[in-house]
N, C-alpha and C positions, 0 to 999 in steps of 0.2 A: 623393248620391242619383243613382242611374243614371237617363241621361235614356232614355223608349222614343222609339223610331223610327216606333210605332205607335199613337201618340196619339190618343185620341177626340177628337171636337169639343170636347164638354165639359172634358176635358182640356185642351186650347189656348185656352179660353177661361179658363182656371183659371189659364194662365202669362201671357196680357195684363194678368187682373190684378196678379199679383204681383209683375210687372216695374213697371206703375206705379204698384203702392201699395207698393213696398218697394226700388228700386232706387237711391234719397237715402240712405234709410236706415240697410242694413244694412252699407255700408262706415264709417258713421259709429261702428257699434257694439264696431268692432276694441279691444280693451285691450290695454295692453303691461305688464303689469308682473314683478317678480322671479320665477322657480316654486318658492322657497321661502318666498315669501309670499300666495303666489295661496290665495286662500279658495275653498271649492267652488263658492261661488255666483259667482263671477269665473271659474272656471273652465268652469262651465254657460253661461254667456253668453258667454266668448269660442267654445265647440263650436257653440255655435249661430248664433252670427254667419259663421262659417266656413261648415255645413251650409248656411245661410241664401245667404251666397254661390255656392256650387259647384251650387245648384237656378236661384239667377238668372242664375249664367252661361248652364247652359242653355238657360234659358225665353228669356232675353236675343236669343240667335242662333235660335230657332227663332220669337220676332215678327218683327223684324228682318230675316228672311232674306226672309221672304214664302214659302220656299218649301212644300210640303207636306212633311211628317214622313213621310209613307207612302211617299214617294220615296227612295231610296237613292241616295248619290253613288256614280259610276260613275267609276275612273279613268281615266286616259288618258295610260299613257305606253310601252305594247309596244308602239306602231306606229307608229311615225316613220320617215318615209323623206326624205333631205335629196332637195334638188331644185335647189337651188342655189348658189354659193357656196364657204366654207368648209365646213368639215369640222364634221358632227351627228355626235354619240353622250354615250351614257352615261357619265357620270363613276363613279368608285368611289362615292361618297355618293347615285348615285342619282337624280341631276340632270339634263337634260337639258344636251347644250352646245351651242351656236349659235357654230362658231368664227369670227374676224375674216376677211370675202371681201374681195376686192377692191369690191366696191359692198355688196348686197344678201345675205345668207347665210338660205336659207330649207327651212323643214322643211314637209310634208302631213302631214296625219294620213292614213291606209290603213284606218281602222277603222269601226265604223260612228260616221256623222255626226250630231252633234248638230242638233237642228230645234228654232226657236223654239215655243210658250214654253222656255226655258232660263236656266238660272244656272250661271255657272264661275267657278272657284275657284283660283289657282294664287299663288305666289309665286315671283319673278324678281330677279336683280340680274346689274349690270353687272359685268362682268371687268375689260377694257379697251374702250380707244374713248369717242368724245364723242359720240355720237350714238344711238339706240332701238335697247334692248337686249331689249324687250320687243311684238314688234305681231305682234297675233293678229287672224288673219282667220277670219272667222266668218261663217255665213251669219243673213243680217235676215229676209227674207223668202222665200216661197219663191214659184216656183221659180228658184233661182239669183242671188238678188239679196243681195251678198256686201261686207260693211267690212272697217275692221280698227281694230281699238283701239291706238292708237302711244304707248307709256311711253318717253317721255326720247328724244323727238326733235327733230329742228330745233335743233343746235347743245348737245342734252344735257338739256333741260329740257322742253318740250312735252308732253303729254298728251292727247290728244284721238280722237278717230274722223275716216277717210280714208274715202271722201266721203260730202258732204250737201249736194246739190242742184250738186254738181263742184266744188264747195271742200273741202279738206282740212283734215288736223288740224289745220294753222297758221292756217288763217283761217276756222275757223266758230265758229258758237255755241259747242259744245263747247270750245273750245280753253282751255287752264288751264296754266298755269307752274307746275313743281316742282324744286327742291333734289334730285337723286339723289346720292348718295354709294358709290363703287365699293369693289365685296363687299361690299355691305350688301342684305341680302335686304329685299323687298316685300311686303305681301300684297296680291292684286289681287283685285277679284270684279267678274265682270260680270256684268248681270241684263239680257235683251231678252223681255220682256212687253207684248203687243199692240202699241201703234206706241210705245213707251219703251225707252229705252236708260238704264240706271243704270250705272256704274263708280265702286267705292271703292277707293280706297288707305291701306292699313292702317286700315282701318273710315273714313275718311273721307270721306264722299260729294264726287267730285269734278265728277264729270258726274248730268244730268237730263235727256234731252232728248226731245221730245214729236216723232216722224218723221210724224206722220200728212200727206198731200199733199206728202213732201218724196222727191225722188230720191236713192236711194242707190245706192252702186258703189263700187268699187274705185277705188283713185288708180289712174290708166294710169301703165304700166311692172311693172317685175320682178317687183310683189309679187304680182301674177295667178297665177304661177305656183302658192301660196302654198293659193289658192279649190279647195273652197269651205268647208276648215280647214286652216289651218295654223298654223306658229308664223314668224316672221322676226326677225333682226336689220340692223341697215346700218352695217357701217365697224365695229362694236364686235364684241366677243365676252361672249355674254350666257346665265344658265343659269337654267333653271327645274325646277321642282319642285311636287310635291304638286299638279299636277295633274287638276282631276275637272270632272266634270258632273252636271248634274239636271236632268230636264225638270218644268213648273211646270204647273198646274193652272190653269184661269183659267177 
């Protein structure tokens, strides 16, 4: 079933349900058996359990996402201008490259800027190097008030947002340890809604954090250059892909 882009309310209310009155269920219903013994009615139940899936996936990321359906992902990968560093450009497959600098390798976006409420979407993995191969700087609030989300820094593992109240990814709330594995792609998704910050990796919720009465900024140094969107690497060489955005309703 084609999912629309342009769902009614009643419609989106229609996939809250189905997600939680069918989403146990309907992987429970899969049958495996021989297809020159499948009976028609084994055969009606496994088409259905399949249909049954390919509508919850759907319904699944459009609760899930928060975002509105009426909104279209926007990509975001013709306008990169590097800024510091190694060497940005396009791979054959399409990728964005962040090559290994001497410190900091950093891209701008040039196009128009994303402004909170917003959700992005991108997946990243590390080339080479022990250190973030992933930190996008984004702006929080406006006017000018600018993070960055740091994947696999601080010695190759770290996760967090640079700064929150002049502490960095390494030492705030946000901070969280992860396992990356080079050439193995990500999937990242940030969401900033009202004073909230969300960040999953591979649908993982890893961060939550509630910014209301808290100072944010930029870690002081290179990555400035970076505001008030960019992409950055440091010491590594790191590629991204399937980059997009959407602004959120609230």
């Amino acid at each position: 079933m084609a999912r629309s882009d342009n769902a009614s309310p009643h419609e989106q209310r229609g996939c809250q349900w189905f997600v939680r009155s069918w989403g146990s269920a309907l992987p429970g219903m899969l049958v495996k058996t021989q297809p020159d013994v499948e009976s028609a009615a084994v055969k009606r139940r496994a088409w259905l359990s399949m249909t049954g899936l390919g509508m919850l996936a759907g319904c699944r990321e459009r609760v899930e996402s928060g975002g509105s359906p009426e909104d279209p992902w926007i990509p975001l990968m013709d306008s990169w201008e590097g800024v510091m560093g190694g060497e940005t450009a396009l791979t054959d497959g399409g990728a964005l490259r962040l090559s290994w600098g001497e410190a900091l390798t950093g891209a701008k976006w040039t196009g128009e800027i994303p402004s909170p409420p917003f959700e992005i979407k991108l997946e990243a993995r590390r080339m080479d190097g022990t250190d973030f191969f992933c930190g996008l700087t984004f702006p929080a609030r406006p006017p000018g008030e600018c993070v960055t989300l740091i994947v696999g820094g601080w010695g190759g593992g770290v996760v967090g947002i640079s700064s929150i109240d002049g502490f960095d990814a390494s030492e705030n709330k946000t901070t969280v340890q992860r396992m990356f594995e080079k050439e193995r792609w990500y999937r990242i998704r940030l969401r900033r809604s009202g004073e909230r910050i969300g960040v999953w990796l591979n649908d993982e919720q890893v961060i939550d954090v509630d910014t209301a009465g808290r100072r944010l900024s930029l870690r002081p140094g290179p990555v400035e250059v970076c505001a008030p969107f960019g992409l950055a690497t440091w010491q590594s060489t790191g590629e991204i892909r399937a980059i997009r955005w959407r602004p959120l309703r609230e």
